[in-house]
PDB file of N, CA, C and O in Angstrom:
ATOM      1  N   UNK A   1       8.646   6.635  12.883  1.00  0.00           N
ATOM      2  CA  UNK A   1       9.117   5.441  12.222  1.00  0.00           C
ATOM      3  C   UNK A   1      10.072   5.875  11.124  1.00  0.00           C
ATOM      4  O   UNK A   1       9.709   6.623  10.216  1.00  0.00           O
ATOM      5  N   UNK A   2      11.597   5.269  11.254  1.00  0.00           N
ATOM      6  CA  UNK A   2      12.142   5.883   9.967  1.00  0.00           C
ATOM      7  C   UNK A   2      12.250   4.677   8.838  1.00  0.00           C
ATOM      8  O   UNK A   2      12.315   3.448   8.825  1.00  0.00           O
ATOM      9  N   UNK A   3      12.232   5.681   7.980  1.00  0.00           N
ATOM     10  CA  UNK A   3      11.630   4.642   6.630  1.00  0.00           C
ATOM     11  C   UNK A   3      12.757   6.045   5.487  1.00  0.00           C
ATOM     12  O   UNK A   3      13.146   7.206   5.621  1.00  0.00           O
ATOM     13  N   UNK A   4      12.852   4.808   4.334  1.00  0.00           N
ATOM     14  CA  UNK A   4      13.308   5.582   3.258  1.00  0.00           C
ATOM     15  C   UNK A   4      12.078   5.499   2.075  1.00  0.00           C
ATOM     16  O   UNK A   4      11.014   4.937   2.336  1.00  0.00           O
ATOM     17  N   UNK A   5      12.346   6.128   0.732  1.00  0.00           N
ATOM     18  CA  UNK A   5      11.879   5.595  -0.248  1.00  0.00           C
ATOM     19  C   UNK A   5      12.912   5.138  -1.700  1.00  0.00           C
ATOM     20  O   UNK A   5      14.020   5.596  -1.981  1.00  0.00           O
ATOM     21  N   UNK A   6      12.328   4.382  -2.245  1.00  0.00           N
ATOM     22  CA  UNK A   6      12.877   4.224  -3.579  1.00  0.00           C
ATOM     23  C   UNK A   6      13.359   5.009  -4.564  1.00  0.00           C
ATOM     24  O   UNK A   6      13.182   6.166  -4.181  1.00  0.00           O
ATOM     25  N   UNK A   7      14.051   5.009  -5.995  1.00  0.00           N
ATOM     26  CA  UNK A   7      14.076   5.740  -6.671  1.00  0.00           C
ATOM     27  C   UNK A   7      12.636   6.204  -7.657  1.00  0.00           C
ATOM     28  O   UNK A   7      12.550   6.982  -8.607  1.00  0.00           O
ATOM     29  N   UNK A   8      11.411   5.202  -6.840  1.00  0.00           N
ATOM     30  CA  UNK A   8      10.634   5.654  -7.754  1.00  0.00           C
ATOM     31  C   UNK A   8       9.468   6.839  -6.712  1.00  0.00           C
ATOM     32  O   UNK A   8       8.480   7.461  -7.102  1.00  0.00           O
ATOM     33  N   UNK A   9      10.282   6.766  -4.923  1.00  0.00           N
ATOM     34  CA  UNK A   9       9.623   7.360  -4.336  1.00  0.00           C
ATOM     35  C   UNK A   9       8.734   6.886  -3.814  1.00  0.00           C
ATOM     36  O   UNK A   9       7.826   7.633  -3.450  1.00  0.00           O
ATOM     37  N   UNK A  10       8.642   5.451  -3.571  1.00  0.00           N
ATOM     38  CA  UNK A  10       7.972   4.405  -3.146  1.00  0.00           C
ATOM     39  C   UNK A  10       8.800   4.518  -1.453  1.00  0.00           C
ATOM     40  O   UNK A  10       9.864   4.944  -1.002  1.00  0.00           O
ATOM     41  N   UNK A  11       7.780   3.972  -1.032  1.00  0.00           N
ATOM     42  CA  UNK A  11       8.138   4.376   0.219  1.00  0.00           C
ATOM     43  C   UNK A  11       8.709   2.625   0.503  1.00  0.00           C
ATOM     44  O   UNK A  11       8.221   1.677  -0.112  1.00  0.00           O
ATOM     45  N   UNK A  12       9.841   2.483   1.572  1.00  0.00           N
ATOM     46  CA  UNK A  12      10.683   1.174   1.716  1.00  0.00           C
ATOM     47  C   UNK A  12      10.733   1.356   3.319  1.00  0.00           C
ATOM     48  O   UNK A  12      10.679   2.239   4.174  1.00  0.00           O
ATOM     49  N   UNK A  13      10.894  -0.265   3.161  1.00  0.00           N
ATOM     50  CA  UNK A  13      11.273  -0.258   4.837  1.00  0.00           C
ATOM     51  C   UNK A  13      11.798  -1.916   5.129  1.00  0.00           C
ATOM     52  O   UNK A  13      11.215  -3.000   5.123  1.00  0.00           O
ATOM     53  N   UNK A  14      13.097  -1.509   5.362  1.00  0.00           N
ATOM     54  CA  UNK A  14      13.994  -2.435   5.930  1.00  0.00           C
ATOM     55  C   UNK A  14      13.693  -3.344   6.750  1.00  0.00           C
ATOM     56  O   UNK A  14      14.785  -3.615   7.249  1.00  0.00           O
ATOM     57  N   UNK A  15      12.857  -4.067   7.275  1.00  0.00           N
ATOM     58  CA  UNK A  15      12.526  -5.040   8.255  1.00  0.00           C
ATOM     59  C   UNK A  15      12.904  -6.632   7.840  1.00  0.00           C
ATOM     60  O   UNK A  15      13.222  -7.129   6.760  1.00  0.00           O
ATOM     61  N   UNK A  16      12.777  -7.037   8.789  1.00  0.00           N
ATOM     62  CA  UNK A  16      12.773  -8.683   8.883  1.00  0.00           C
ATOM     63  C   UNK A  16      11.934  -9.217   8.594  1.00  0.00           C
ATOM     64  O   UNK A  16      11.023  -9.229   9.422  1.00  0.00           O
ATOM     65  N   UNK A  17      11.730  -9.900   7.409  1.00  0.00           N
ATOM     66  CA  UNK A  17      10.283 -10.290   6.722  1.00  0.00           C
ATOM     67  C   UNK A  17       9.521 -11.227   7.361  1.00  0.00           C
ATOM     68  O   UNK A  17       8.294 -11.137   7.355  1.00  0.00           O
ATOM     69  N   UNK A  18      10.401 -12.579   8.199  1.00  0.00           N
ATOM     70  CA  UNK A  18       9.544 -12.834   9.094  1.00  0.00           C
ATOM     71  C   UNK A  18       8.561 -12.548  10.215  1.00  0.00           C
ATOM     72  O   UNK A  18       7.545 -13.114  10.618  1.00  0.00           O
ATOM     73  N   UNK A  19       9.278 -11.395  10.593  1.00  0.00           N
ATOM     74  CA  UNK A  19       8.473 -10.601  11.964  1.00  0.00           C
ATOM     75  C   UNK A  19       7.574  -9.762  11.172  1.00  0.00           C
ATOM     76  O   UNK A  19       6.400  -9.602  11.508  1.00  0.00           O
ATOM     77  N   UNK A  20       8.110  -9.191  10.076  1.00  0.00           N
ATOM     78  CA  UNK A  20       7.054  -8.083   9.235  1.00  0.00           C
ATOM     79  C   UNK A  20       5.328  -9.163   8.890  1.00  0.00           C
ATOM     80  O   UNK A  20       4.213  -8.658   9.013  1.00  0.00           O
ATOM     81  N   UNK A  21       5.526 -10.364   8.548  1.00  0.00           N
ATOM     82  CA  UNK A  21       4.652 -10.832   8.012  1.00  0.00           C
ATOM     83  C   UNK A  21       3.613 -11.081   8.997  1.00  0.00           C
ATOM     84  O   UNK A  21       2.465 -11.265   8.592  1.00  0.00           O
ATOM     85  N   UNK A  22       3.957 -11.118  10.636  1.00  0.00           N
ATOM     86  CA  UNK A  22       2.741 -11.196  11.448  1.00  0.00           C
ATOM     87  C   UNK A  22       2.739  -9.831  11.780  1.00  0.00           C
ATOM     88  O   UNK A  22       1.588  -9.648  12.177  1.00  0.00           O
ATOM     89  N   UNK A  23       3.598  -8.309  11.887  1.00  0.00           N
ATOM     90  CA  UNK A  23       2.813  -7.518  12.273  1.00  0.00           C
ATOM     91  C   UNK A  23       1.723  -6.708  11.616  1.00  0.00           C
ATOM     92  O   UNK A  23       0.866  -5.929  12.033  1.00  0.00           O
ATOM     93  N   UNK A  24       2.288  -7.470   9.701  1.00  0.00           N
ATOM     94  CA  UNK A  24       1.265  -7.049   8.645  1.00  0.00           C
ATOM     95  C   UNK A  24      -0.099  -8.053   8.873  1.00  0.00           C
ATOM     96  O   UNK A  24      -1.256  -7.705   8.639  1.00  0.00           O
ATOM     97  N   UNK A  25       0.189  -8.952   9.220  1.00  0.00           N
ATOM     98  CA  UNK A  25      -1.080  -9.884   9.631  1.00  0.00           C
ATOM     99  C   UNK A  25      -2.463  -9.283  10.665  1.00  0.00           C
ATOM    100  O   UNK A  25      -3.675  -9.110  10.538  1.00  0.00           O
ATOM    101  N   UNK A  26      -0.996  -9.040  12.130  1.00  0.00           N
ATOM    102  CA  UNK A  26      -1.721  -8.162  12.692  1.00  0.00           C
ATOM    103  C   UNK A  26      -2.370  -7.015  12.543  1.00  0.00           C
ATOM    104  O   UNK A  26      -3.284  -6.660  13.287  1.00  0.00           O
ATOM    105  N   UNK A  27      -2.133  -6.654  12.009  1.00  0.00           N
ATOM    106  CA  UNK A  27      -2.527  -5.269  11.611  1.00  0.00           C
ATOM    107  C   UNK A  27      -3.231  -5.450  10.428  1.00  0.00           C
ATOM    108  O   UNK A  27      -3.353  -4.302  10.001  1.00  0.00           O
ATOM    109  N   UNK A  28      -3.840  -6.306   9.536  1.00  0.00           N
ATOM    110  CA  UNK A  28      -5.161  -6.604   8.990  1.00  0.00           C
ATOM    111  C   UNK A  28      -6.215  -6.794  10.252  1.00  0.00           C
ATOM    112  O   UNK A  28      -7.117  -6.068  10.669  1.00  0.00           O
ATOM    113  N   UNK A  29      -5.647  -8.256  10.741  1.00  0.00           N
ATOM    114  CA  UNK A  29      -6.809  -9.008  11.318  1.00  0.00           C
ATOM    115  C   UNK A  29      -6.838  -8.603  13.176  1.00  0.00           C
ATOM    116  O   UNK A  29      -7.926  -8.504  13.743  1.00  0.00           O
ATOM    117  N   UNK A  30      -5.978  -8.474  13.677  1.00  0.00           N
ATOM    118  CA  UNK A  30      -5.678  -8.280  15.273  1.00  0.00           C
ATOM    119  C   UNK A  30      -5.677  -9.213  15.603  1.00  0.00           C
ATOM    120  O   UNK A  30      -6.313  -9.261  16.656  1.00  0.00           O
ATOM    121  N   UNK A  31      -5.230 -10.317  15.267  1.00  0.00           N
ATOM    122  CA  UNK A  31      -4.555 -11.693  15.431  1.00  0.00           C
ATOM    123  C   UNK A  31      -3.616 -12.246  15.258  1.00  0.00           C
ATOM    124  O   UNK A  31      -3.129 -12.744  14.243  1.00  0.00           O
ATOM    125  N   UNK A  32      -3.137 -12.159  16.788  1.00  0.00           N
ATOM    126  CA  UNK A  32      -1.685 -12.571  17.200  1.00  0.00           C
ATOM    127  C   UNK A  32      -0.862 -13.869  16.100  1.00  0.00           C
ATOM    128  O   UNK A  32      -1.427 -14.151  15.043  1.00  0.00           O
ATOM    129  N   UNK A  33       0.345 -14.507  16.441  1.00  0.00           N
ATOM    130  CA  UNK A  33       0.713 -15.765  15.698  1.00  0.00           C
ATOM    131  C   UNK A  33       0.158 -16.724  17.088  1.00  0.00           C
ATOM    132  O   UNK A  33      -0.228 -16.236  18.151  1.00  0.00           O
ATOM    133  N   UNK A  34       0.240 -18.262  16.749  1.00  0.00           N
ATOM    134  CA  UNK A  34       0.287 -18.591  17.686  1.00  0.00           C
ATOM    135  C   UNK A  34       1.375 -18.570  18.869  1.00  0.00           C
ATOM    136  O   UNK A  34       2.483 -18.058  18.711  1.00  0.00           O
ATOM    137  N   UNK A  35       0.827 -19.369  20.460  1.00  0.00           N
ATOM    138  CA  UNK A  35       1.707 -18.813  21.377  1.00  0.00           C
ATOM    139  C   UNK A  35       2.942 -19.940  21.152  1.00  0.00           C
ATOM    140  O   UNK A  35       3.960 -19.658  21.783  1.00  0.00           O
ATOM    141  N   UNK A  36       2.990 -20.875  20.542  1.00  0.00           N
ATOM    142  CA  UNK A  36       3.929 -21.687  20.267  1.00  0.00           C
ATOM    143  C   UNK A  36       5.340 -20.854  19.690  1.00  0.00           C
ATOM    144  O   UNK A  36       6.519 -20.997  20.013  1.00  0.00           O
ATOM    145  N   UNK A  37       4.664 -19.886  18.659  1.00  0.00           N
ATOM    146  CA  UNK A  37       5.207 -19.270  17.754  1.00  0.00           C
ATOM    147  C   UNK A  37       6.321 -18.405  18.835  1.00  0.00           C
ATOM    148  O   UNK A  37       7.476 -18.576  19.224  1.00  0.00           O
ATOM    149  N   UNK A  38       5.274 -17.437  19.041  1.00  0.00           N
ATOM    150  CA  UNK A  38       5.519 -16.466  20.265  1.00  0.00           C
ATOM    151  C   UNK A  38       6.901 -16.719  21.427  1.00  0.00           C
ATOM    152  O   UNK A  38       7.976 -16.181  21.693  1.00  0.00           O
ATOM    153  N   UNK A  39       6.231 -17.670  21.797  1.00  0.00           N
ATOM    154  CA  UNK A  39       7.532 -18.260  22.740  1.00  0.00           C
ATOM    155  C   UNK A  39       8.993 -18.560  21.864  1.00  0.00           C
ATOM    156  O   UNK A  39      10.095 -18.715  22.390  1.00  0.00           O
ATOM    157  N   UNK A  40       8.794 -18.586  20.866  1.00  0.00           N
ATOM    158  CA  UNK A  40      10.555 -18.724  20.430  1.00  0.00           C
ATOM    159  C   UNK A  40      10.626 -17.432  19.988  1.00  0.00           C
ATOM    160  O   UNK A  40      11.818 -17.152  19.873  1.00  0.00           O
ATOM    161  N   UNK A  41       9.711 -16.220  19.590  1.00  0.00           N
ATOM    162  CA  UNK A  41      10.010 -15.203  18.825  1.00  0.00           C
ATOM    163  C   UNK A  41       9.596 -13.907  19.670  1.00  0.00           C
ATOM    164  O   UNK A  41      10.002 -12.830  19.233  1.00  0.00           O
ATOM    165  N   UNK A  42       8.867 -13.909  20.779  1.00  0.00           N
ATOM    166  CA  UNK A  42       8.973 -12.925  22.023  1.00  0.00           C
ATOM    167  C   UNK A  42       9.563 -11.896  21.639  1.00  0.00           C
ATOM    168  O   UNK A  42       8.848 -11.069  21.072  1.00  0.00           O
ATOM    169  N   UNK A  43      11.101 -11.556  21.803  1.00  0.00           N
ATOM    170  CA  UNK A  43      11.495 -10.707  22.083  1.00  0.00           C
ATOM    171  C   UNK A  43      11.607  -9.708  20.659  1.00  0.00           C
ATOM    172  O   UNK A  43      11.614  -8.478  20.632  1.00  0.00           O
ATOM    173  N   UNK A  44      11.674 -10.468  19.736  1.00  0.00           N
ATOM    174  CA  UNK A  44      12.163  -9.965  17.965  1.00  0.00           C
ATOM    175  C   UNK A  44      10.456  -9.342  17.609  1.00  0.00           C
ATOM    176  O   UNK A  44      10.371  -8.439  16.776  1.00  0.00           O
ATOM    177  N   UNK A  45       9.872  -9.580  17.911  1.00  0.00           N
ATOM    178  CA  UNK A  45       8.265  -9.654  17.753  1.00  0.00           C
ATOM    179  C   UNK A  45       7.985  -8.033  18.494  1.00  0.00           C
ATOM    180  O   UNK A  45       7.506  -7.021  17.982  1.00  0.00           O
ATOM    181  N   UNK A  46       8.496  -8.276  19.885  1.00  0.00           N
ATOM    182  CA  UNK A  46       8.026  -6.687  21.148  1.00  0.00           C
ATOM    183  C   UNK A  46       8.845  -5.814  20.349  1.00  0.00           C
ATOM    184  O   UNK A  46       8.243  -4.755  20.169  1.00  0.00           O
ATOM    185  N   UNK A  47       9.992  -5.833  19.788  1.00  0.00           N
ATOM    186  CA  UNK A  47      11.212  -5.032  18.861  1.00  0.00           C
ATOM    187  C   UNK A  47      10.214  -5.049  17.554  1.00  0.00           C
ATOM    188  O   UNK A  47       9.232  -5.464  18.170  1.00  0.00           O
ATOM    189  N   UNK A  48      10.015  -4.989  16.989  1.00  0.00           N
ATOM    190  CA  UNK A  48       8.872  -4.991  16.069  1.00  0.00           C
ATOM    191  C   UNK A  48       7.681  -3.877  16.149  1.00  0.00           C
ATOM    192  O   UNK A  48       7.186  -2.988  15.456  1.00  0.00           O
ATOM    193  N   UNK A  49       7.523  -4.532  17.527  1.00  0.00           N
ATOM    194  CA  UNK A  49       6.234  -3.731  17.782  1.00  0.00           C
ATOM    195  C   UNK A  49       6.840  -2.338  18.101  1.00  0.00           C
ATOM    196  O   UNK A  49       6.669  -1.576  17.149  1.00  0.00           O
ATOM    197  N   UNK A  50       7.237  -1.993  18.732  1.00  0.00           N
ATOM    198  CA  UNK A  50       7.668  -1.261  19.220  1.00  0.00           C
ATOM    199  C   UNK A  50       8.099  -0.178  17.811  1.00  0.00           C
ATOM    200  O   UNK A  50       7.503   0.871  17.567  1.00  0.00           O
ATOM    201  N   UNK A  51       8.945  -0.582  17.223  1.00  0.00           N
ATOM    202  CA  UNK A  51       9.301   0.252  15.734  1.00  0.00           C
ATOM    203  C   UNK A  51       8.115   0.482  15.155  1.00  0.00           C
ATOM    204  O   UNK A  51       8.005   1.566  14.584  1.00  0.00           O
ATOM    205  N   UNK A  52       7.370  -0.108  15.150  1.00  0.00           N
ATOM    206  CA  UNK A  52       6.010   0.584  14.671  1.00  0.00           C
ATOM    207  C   UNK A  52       4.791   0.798  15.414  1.00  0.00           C
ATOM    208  O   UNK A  52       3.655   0.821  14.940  1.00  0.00           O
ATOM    209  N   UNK A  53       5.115   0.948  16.588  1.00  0.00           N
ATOM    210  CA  UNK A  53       4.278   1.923  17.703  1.00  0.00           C
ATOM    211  C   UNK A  53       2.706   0.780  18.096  1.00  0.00           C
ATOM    212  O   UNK A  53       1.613   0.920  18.644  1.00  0.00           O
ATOM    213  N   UNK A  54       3.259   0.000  17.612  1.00  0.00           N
ATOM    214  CA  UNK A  54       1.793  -1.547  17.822  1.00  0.00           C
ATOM    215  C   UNK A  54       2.205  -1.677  19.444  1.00  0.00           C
ATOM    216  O   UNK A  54       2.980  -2.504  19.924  1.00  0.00           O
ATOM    217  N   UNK A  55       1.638  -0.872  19.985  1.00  0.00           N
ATOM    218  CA  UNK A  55       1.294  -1.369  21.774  1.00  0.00           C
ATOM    219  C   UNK A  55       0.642  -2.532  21.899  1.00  0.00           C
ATOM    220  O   UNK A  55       1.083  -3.502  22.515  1.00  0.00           O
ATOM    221  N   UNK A  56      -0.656  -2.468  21.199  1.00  0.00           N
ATOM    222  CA  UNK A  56      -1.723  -3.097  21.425  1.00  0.00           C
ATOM    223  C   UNK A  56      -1.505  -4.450  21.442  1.00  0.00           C
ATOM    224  O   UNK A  56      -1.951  -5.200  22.310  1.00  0.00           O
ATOM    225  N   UNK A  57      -0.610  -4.894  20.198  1.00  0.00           N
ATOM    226  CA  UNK A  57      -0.137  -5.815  19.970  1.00  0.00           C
ATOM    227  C   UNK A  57       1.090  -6.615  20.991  1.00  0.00           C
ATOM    228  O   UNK A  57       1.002  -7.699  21.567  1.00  0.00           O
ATOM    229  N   UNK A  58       1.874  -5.942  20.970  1.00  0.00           N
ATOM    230  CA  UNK A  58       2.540  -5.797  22.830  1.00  0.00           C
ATOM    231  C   UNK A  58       2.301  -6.283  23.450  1.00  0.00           C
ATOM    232  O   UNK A  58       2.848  -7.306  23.864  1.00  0.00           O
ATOM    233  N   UNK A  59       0.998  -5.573  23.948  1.00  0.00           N
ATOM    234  CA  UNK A  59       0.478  -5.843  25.398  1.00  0.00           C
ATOM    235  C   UNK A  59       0.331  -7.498  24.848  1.00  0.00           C
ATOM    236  O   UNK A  59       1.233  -8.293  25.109  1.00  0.00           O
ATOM    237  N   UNK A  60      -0.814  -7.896  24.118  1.00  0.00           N
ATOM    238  CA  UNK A  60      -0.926  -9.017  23.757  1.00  0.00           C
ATOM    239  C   UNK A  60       0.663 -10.073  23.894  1.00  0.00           C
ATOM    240  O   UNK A  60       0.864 -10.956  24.728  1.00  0.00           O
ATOM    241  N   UNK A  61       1.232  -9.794  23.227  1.00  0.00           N
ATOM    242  CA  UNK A  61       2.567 -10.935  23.206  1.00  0.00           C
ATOM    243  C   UNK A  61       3.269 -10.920  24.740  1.00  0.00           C
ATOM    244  O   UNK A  61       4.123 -11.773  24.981  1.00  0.00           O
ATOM    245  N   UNK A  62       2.926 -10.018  25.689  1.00  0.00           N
ATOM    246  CA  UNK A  62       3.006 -10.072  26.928  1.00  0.00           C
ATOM    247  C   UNK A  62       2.038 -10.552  27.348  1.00  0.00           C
ATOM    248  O   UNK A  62       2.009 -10.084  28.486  1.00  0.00           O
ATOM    249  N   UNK A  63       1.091 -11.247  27.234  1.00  0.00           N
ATOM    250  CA  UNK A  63       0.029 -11.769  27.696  1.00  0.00           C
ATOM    251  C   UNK A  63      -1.269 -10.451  28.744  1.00  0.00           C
ATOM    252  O   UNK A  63      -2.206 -10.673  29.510  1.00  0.00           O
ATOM    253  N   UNK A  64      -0.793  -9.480  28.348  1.00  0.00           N
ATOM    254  CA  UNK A  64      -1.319  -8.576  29.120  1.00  0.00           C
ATOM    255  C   UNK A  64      -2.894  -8.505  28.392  1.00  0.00           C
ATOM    256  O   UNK A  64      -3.133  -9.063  27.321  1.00  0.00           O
ATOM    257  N   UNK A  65      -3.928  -7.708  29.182  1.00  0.00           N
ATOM    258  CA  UNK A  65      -5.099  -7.182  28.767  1.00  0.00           C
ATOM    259  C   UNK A  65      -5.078  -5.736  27.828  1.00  0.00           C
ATOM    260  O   UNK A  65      -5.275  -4.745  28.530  1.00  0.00           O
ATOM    261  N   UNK A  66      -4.901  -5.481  26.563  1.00  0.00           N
ATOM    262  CA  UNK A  66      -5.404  -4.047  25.864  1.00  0.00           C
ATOM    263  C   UNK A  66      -6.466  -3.799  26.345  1.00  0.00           C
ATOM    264  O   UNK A  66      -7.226  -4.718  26.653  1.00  0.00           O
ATOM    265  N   UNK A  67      -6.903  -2.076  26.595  1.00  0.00           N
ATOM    266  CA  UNK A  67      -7.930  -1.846  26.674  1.00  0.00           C
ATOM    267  C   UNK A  67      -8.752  -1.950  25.135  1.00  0.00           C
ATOM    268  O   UNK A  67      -9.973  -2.102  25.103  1.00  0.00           O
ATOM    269  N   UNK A  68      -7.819  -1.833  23.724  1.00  0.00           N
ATOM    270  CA  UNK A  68      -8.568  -2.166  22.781  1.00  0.00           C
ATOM    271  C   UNK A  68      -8.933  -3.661  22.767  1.00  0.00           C
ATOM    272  O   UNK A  68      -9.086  -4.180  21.661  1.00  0.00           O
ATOM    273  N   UNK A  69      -9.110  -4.514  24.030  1.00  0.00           N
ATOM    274  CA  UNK A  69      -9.789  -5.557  23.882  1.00  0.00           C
ATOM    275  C   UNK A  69     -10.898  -6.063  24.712  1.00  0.00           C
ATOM    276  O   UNK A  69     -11.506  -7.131  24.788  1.00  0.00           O
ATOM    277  N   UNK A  70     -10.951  -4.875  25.331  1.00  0.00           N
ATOM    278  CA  UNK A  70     -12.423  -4.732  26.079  1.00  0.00           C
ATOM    279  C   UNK A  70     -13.330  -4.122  25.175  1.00  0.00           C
ATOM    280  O   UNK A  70     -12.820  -3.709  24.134  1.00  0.00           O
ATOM    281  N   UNK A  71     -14.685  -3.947  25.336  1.00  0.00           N
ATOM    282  CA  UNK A  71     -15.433  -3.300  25.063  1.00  0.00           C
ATOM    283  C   UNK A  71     -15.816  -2.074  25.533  1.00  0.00           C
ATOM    284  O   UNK A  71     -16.013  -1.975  26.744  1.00  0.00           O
ATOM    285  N   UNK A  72     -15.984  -0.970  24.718  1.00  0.00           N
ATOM    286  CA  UNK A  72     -15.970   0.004  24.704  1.00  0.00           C
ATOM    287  C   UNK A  72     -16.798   0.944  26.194  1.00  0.00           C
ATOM    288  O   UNK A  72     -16.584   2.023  26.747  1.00  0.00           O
ATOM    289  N   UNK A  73     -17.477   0.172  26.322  1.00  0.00           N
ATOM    290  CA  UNK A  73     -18.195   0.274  27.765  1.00  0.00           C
ATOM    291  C   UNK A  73     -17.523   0.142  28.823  1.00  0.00           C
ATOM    292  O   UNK A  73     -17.619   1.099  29.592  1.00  0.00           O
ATOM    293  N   UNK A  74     -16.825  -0.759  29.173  1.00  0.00           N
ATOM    294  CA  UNK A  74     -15.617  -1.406  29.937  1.00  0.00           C
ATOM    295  C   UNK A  74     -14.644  -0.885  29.652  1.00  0.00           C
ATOM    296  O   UNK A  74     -13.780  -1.477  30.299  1.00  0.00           O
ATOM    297  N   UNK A  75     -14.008   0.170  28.855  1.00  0.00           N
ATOM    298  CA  UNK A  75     -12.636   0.706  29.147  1.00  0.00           C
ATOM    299  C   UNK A  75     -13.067   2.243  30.073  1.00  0.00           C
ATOM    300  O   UNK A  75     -12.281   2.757  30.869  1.00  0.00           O
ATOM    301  N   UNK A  76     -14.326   2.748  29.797  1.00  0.00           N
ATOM    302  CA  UNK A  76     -13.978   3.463  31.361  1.00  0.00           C
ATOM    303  C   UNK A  76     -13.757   3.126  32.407  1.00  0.00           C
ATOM    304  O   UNK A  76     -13.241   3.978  33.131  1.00  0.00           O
ATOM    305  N   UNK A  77     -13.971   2.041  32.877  1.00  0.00           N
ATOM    306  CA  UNK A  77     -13.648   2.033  34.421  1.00  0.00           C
ATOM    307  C   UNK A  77     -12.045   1.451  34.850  1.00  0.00           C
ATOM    308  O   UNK A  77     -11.700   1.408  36.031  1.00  0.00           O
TER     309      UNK A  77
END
């Protein structure tokens, strides 16, 4: 992930504060925006994810299954 920092050495990062605010969301809670949301913001959202390595989240906005959303028993097979 490239990132700069500040002059105080604070670490910065250039993003789109709208998209930043659900992948910081996500990444508290693991809860998507809604799919209302989703559908106008799809593609800016997977670009998102992607810059910061959120598969999981991904898979989700693709409607796909994570294995981090099975239970732990259920991702061996």
């Amino acid at each position: 992930m490239d990132h700069a920092t500040d002059e105080q050495g604070r670490l910065f990062l250039d993003r789109n504060g709208e998209y930043f605010s659900h992948i910081l969301h996500f990444m508290r809670t693991t809860l998507c925006p809604t799919w209302a949301y989703i559908a106008q913001a799809r593609q800016n959202l997977l670009h998102e994810c992607a810059y910061f390595g959120l598969g999981h989240m991904a898979q989700r906005l693709r409607g796909e299954t994570s294995p981090y959303d099975l239970r732990p028993e259920d991702r061996q097979i």
